[in-house]
N, C-alpha and C positions, 0 to 999 in steps of 0.2 A: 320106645322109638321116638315118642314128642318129644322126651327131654334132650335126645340123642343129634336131632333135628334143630332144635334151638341152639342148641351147642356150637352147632356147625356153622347157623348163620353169626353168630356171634362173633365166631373168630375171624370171616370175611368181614364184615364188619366194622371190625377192630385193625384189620389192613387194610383197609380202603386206602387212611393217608397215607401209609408208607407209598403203597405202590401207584399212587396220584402223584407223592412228590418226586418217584422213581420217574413217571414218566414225563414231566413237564421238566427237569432237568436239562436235557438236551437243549429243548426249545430256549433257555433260559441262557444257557451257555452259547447257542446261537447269535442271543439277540445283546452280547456283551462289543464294544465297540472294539475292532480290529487295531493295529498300530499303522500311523497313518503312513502307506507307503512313498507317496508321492511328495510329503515331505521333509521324510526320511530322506531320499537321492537328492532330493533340493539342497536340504540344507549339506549335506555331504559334499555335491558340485560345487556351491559356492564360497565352502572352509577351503576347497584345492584352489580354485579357481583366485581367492585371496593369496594364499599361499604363493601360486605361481606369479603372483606380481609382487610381493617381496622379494623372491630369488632372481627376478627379470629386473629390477630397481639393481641390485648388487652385482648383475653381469652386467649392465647397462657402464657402470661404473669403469668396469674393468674392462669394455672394448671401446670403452670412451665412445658411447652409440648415445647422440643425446636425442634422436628423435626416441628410441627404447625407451629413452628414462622418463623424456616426457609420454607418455605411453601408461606410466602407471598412475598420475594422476588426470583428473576432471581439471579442466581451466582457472576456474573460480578455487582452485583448490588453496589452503594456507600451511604454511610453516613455520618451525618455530626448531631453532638447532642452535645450540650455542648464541652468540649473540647477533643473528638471524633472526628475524619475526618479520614477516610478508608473504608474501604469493608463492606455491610451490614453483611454477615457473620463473623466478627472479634468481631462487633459491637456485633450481637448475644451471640458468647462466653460467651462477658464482661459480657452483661443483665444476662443470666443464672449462673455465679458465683455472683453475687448479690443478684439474687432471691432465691440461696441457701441457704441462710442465714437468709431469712424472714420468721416472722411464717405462718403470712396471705397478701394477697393483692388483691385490686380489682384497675380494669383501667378501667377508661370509656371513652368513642368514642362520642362527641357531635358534631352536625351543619354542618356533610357532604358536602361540596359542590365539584361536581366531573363536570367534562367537559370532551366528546369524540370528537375522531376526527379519525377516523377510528379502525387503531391499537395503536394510539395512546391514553393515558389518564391524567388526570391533576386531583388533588384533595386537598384540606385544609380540615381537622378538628382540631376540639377542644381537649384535652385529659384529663382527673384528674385523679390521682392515690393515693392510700392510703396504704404506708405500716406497718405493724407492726410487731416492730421488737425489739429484747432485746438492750438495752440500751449498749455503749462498757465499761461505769465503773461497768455491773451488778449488777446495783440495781436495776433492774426491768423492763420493759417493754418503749414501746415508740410509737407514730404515728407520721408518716411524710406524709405528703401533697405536692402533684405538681400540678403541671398549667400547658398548654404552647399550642402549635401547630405543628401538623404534616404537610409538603404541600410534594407532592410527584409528582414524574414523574412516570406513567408506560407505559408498554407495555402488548399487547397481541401477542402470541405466540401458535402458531397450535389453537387456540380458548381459549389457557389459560391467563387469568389475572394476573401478578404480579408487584410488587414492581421494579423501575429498579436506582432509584434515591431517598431518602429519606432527607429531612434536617428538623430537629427538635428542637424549638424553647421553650425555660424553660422561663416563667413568674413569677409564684410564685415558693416558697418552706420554707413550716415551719413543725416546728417538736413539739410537744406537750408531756407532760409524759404521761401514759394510768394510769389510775384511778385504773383499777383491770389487772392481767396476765390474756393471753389467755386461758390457761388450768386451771383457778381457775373456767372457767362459766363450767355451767351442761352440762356434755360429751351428744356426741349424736347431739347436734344444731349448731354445726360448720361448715362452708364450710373448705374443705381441698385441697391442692395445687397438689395432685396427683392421682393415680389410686382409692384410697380409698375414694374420693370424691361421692356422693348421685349421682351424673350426670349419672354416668358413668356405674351403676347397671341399673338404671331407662331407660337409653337410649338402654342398652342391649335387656331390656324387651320391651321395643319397637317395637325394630327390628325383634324380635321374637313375635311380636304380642300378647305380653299377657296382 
């Protein structure tokens, strides 16, 4: 019976550690640090929030809206595009006495890639733009084509995102005759570059819920 007794503490004993490190487990896995969610949604908000003023920069373009445009950078902000190197707001000017001249244009925004880092932001896209625009010997109409890349630096300020840094990279550019003028297609199916634009009735009615 002694030896039967001895046996037995033996073997509790000899589980102690198992079932010490069974039960501090939990606690252990408890006290591992969570993923942090509030800057998980931060940094998420502020990749769209970038995002959304690249695509606001390329409609800006295309309703020829230059308070928009100016909208996406800070003041102090600089440029550099072609040969271009000063203040994004000069830069601005330049684009809106160009785009006064065009009949139609669309800009498109491709392959976002945006990195945060608190109030800071970093971003490259792609761009393509298409103007159409009267020929300078008129005789008729014309399409020009661009390529290239935007990378930008920004900042956020009181919780707003803009532009603080912009340098802009031309790839292609070709120019093409247009086949028919723009006001020879059937009135009514055109996009237009200002207030008389379809957007801008339809988003009214929106607003006001009809």
């Amino acid at each position: 019976m002694e030896t039967d007794g001895r046996r037995r503490w033996l073997a509790v004993l000899l589980g102690l550690p198992i079932g010490l490190a069974a039960l501090t487990r939990p606690t252990q896995a408890s006290a591992a640090p969570g993923p942090d969610l509030a800057g998980t949604v931060d940094a998420l908000a502020s990749s769209e929030a970038i995002r959304t003023i690249l695509y606001r920069y390329a409609r800006a373009n295309d309703r020829k809206d230059e308070a928009l445009m100016r909208s996406c950078f800070w003041p102090e902000s600089t440029h550099k595009h072609g040969a271009f190197e000063g203040l994004s707001s000069d830069f601005i000017g330049r684009a809106m006495s160009i785009l006064g001249g065009i009949i139609y244009s669309t800009h498109f925004i491709a392959n976002p890639a945006v990195e945060v880092r608190g109030d800071r932001g970093f971003s490259e896209c792609y761009y393509f733009a298409h103007h159409r625009r009267a020929k300078k010997d008129g005789s008729g109409e014309e399409d020009a084509f661009f390529e290239g890349r935007y990378i930008d630096f920004l900042e956020r300020r009181r919780g707003e995102w803009r532009i603080i840094r912009r340098r802009g990279l031309s790839d292609l550019t070709t120019v093409t005759p247009a086949a028919t003028t723009y006001a020879s297609w059937t009135p009514g199916i055109h996009s237009h570059p200002g207030q008389e634009d379809e957007y801008f009735a339809m988003r009214k009615a929106f607003l006001e819920g009809k």
